[in-house]
C-alpha positions in Angstrom: 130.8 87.7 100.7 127.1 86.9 100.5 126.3 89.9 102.2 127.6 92.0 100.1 126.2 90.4 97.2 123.1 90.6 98.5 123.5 94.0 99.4 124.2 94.7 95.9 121.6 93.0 94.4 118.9 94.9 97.2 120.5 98.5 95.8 119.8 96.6 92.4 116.2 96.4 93.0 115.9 99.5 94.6 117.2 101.1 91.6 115.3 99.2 89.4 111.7 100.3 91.1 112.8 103.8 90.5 111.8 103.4 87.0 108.4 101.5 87.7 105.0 103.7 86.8 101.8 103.7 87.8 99.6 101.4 85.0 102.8 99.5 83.8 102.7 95.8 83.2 106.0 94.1 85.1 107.5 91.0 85.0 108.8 89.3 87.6 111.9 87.1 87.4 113.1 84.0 88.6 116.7 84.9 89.7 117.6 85.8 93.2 117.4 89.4 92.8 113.4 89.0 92.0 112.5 88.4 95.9 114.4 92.1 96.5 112.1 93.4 93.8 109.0 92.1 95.0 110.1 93.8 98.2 110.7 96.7 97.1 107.1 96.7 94.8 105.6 95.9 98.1 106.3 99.2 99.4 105.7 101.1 96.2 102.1 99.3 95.9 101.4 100.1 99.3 101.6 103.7 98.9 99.1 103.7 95.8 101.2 101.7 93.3 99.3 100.0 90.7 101.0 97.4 88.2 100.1 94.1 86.8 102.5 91.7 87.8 103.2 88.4 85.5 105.4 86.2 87.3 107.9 83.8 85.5 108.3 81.4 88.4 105.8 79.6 91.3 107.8 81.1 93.6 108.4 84.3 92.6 104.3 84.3 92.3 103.6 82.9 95.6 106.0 85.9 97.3 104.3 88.6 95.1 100.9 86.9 96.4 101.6 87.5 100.3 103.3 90.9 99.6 101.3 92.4 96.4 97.9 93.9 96.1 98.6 94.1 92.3 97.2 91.8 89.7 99.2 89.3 89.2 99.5 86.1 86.5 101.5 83.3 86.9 103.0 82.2 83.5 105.6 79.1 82.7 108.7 81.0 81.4 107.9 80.0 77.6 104.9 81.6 77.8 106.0 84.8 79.4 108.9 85.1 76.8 106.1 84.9 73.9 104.3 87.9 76.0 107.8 90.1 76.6 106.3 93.0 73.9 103.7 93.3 76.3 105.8 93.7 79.1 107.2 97.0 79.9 110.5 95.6 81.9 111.3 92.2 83.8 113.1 92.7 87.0 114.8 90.6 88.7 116.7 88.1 87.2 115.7 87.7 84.0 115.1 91.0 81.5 116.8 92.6 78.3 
């Protein structure tokens, strides 16, 4: 069962970066399906990708650190919330 949740939330992700553009300002959640994102981002950014990332968790930051050449801001949750005009989606976990 776990693999095919996780293979659900991966075709989530992959879905989700679809819609990323060049320029855009990201969030990054704290659920489960955030590491998939990241992942994904990894490979977008690699190919010429640019994004500012604001993470809402440490560890959502520290993966985006090892994978990510983007910018990237770690902010408690209560302080991203008060930024979530400025972001243009949150992926992964946590979003509207």
């Amino acid at each position: 069962m776990n693999l095919d949740r996780d293979r659900l939330k991966r075709a989530a992700a992959e879905r989700a970066i679809e819609f990323v553009e060049n320029g855009m300002v990201l969030g990054l959640g704290t659920g489960s399906t955030a590491g998939f994102v990241v992942a994904q981002l990894a490979t977008r950014v690699a190919q010429g990708l640019a994004i500012v990332a604001i993470a809402t968790s440490e560890r959502t930051a520290a993966q985006a650190r090892r994978v990510l050449r983007a910018s990237l801001l770690y902010l408690p949750l209560l302080l991203a919330l008060l930024l979530v005009e400025a972001l243009a989606r949150t992926l992964g976990g946590f979003g509207w």
